[in-house]
ZANU-694798 format. One line per 3 residues: number of its first residue (from 1); their letters; for each residue x, y, z of N, C-alpha, C, CB. Coordinates in nm, 2 decimals. Atoms other than C-alpha are relative to their C-alpha. Glycine has a CB too. Example, Ala and Ser with C-alpha at 12.3 -4.5 7.8 and 13.67 -1.06 7.14 Angstrom:
% residues 2
1	AS	0.09 -0.12 0.00 1.23 -0.45 0.78 0.09 0.12 0.00 -0.10 0.00 0.12 | -0.09 -0.11 0.00 1.37 -0.11 0.71 -0.08 0.11 0.08 0.04 0.05 -0.14
//
This chain:
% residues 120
1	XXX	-0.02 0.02 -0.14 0.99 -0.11 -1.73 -0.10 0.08 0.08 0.15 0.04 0.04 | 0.09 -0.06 -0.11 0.76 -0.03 -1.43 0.06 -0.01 0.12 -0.12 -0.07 0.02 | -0.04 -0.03 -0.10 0.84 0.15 -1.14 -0.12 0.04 0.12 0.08 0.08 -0.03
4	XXX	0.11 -0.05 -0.09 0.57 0.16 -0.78 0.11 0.11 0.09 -0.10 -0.14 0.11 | -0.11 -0.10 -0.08 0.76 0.45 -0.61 -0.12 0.07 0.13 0.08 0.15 -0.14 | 0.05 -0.05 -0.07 0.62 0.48 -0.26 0.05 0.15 0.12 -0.03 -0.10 0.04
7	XXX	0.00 -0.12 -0.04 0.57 0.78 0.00 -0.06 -0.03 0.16 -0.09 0.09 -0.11 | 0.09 -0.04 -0.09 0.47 0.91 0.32 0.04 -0.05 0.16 -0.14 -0.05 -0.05 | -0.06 0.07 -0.11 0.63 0.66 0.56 0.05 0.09 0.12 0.11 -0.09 -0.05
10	XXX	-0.11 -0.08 -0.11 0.80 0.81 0.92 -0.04 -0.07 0.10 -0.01 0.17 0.02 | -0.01 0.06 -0.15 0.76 0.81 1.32 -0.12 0.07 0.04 0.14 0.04 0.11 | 0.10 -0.08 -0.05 0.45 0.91 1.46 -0.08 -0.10 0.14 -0.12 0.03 -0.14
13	XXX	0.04 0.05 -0.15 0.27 0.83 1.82 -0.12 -0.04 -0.01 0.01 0.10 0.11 | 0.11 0.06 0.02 0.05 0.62 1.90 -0.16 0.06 0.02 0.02 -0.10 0.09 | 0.14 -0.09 -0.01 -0.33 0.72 1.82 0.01 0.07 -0.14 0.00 0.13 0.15
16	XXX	-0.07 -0.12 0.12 -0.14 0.96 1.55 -0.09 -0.10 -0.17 0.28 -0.03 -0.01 | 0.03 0.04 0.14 -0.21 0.92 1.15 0.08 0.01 -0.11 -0.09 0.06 -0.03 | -0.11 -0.02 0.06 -0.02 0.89 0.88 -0.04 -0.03 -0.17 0.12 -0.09 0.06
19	XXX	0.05 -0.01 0.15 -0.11 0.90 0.46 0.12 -0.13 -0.06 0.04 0.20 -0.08 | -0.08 0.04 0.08 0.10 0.64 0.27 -0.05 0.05 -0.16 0.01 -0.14 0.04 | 0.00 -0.02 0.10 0.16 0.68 -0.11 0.02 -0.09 -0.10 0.05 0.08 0.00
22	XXX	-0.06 0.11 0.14 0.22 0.46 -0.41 -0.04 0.02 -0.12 -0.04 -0.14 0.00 | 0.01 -0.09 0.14 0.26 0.58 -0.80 0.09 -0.08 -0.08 0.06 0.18 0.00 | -0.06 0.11 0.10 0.30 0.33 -1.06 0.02 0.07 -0.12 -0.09 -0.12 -0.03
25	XXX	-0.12 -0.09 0.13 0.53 0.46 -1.39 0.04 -0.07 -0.09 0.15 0.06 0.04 | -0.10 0.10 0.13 0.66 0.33 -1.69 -0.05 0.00 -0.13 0.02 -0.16 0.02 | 0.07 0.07 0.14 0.52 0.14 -1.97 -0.11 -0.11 0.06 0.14 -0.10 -0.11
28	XXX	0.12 0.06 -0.05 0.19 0.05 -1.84 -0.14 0.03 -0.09 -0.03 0.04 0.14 | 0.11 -0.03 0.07 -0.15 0.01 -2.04 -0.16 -0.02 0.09 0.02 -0.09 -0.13 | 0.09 -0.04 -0.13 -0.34 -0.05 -1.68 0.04 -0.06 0.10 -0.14 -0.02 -0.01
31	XXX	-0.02 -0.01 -0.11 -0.35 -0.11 -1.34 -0.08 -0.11 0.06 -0.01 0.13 0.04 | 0.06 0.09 -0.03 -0.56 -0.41 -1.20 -0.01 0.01 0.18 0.07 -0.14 -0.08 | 0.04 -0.03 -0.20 -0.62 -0.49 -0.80 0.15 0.08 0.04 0.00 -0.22 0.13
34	XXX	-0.09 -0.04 -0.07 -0.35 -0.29 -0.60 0.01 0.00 0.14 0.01 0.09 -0.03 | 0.02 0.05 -0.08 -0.26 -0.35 -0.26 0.13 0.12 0.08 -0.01 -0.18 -0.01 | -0.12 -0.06 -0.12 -0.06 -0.24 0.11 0.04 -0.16 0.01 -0.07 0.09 0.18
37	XXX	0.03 0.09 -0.06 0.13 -0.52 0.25 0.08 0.06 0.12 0.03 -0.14 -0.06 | -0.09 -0.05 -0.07 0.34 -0.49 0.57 0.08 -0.11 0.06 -0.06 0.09 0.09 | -0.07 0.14 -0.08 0.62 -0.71 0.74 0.06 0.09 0.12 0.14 -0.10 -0.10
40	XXX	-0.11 -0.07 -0.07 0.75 -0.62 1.08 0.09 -0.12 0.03 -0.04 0.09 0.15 | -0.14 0.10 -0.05 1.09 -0.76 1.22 -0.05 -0.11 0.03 0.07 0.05 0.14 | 0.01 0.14 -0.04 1.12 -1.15 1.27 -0.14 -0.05 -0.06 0.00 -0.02 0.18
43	XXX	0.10 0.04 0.01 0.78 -1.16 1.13 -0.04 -0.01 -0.17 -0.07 0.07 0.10 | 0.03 0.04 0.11 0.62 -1.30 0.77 -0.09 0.12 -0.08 -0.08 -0.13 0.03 | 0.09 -0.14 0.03 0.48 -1.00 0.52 -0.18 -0.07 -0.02 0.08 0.10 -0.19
46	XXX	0.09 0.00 -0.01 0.15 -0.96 0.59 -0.15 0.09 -0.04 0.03 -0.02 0.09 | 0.11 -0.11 0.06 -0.19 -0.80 0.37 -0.03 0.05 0.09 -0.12 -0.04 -0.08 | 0.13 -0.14 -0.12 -0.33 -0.47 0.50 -0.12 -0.03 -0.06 0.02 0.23 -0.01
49	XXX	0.12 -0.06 0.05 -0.56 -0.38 0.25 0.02 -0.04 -0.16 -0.02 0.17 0.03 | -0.03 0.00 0.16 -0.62 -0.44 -0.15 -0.11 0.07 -0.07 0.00 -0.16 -0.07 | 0.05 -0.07 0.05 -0.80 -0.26 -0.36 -0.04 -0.01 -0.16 0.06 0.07 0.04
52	XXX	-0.02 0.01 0.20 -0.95 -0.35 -0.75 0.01 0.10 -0.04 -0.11 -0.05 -0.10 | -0.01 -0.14 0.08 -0.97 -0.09 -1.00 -0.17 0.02 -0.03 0.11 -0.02 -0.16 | 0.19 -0.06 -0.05 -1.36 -0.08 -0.94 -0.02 0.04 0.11 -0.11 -0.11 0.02
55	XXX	0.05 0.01 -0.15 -1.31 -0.01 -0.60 -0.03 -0.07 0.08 -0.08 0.02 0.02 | 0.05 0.10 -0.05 -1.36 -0.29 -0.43 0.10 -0.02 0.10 -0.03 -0.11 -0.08 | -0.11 -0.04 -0.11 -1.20 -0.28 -0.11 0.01 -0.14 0.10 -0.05 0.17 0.10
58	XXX	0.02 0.13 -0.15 -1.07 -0.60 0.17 0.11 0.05 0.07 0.04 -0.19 -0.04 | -0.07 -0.02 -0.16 -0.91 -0.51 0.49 0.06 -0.14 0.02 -0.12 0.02 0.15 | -0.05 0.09 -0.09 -0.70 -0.76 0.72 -0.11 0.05 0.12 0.18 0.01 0.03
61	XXX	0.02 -0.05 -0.16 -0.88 -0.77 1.05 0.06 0.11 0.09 0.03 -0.10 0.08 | -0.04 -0.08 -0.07 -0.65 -0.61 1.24 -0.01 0.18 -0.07 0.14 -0.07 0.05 | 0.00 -0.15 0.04 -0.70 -0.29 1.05 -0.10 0.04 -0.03 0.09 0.05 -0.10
64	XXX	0.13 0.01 -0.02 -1.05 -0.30 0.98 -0.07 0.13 0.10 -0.02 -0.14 0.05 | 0.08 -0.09 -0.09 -1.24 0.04 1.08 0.13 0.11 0.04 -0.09 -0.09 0.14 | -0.11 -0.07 -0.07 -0.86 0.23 1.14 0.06 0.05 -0.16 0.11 -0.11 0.12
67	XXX	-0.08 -0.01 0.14 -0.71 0.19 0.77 -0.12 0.04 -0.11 0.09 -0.16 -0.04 | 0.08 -0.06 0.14 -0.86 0.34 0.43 0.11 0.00 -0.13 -0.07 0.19 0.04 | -0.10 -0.03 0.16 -0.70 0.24 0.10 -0.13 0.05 -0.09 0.10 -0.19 -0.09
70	XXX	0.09 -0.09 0.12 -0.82 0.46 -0.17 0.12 -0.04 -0.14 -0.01 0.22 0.06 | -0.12 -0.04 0.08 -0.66 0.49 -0.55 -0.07 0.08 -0.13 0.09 -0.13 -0.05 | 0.04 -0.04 0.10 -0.66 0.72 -0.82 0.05 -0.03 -0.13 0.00 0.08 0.02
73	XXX	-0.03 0.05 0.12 -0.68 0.58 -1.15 0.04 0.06 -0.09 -0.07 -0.04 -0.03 | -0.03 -0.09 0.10 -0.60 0.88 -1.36 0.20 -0.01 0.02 -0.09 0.19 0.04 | -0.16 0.01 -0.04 -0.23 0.87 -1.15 0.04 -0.11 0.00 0.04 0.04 0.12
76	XXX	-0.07 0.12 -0.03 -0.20 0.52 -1.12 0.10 -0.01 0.17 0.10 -0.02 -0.14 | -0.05 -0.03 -0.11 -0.16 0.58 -0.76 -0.12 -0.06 0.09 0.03 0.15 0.00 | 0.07 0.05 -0.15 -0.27 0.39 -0.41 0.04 0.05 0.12 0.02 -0.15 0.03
79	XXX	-0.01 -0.12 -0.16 -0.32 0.56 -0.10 -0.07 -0.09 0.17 -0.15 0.19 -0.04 | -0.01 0.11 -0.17 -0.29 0.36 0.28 -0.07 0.13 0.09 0.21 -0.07 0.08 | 0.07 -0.15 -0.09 -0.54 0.67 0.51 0.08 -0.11 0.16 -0.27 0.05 -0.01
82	XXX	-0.04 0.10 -0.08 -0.37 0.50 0.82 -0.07 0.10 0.17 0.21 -0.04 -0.02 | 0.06 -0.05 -0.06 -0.59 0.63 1.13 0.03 -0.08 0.15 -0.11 0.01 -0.05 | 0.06 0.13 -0.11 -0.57 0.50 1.51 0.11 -0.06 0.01 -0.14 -0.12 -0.04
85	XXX	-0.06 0.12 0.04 -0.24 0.37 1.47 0.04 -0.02 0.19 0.14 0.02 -0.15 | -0.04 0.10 -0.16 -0.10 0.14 1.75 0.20 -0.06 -0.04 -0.18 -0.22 0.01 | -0.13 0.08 0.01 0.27 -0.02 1.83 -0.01 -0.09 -0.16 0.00 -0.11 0.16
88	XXX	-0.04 0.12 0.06 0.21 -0.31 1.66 -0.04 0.05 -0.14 -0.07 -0.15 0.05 | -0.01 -0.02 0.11 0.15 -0.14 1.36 0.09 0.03 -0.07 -0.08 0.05 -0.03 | -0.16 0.02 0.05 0.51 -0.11 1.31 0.07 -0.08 -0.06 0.07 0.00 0.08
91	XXX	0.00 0.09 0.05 0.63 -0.24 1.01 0.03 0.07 -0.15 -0.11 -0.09 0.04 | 0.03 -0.07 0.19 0.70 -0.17 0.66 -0.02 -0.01 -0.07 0.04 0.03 -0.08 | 0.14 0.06 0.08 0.47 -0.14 0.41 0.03 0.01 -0.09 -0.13 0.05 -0.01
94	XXX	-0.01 0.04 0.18 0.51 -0.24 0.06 -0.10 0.02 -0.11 0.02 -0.15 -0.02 | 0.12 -0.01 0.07 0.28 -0.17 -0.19 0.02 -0.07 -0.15 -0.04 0.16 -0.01 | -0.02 0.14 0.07 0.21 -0.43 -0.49 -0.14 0.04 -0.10 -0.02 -0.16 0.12
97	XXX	0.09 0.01 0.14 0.02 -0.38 -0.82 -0.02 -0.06 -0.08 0.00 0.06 -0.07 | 0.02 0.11 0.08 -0.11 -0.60 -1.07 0.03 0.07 -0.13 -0.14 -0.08 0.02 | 0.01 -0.10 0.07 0.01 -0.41 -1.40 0.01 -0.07 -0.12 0.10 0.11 0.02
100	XXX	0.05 0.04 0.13 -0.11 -0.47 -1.76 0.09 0.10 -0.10 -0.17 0.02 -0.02 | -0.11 -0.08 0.09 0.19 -0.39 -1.99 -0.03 0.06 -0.11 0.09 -0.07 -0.05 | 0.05 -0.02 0.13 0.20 -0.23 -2.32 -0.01 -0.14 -0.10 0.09 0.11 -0.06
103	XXX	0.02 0.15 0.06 0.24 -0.62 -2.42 -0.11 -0.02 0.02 0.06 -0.10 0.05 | 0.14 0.08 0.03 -0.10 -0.70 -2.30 0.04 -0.08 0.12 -0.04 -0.10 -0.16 | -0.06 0.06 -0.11 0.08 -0.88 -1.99 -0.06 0.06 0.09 0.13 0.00 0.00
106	XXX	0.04 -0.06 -0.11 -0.01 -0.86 -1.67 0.06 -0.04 0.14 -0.13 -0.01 0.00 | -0.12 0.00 -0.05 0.27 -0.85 -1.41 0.05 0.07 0.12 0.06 0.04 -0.09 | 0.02 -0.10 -0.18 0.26 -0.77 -1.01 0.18 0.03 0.02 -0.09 -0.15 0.21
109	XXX	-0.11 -0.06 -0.03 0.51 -0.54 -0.90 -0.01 0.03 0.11 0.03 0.09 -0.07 | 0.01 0.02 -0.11 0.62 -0.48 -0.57 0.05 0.17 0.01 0.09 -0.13 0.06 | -0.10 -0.10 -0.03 0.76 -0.12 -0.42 0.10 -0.01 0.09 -0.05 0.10 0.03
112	XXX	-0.15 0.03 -0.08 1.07 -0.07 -0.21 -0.01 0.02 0.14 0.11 0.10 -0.04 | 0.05 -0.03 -0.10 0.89 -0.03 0.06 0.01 0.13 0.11 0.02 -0.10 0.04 | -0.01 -0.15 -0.06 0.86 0.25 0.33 -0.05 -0.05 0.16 -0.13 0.14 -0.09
115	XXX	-0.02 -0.01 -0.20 0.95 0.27 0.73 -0.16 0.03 0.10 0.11 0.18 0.04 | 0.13 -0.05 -0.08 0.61 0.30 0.95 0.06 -0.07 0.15 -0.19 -0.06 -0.07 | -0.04 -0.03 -0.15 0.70 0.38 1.32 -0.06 -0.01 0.10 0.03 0.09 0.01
118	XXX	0.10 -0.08 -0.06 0.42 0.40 1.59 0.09 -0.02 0.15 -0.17 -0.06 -0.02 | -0.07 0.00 -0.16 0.58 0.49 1.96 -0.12 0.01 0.08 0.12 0.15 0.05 | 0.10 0.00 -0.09 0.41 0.44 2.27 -0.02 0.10 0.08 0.01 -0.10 0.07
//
């Protein structure tokens, strides 16, 4: 079984910054693209950022030049740098790994997501 167990989420004001976290566990033999997504209220979940396991990094527009996903491969961990933030970046962010089992499978997993707040 694999578990993404995220982090970091809260309330912070607009302009403010805020680290997210995400730490994949279990029975894994690797880790493939990993990603942010976010859904706010009434609205469809929507990609921030993804990330391969080469590094290879894609933005959404709207976050482009404000957001920084990073990850470290030794932890099996993805990291949302969230800079600049604004209202509408209120929403909560999920984080989603592509994970290569000890089967040899390879099998996206979602986390439980985490609260992001920005006040005006």
């Amino acid at each position: 079984q694999v578990q993404l167990v995220e982090s970091g989420g809260g309330l912070v004001q607009a302009g403010g910054s805020l680290r997210l976290s995400c730490a994949a566990s279990g029975s894994i033999f690797g880790v493939n693209a990993m990603g942010w997504y976010r859904q706010a209220p009434g609205k469809q979940r929507e990609l921030v950022a993804t990330i391969t396991s080469g590094g290879i990094t894609n933005y959404a527009d709207s976050v482009k030049g404000r957001f920084t996903i990073s990850r470290d491969n030794a932890k099996n961990t993805v990291y949302l740098q969230m800079n600049s933030l604004k209202p509408e970046d209120t929403a909560v962010y999920y984080c989603n790994a592509n994970i290569v089992t000890q089967r040899m499978t390879v099998v996206m997993y979602w986390g439980q997501g985490t609260q992001v707040t920005v006040s005006s």
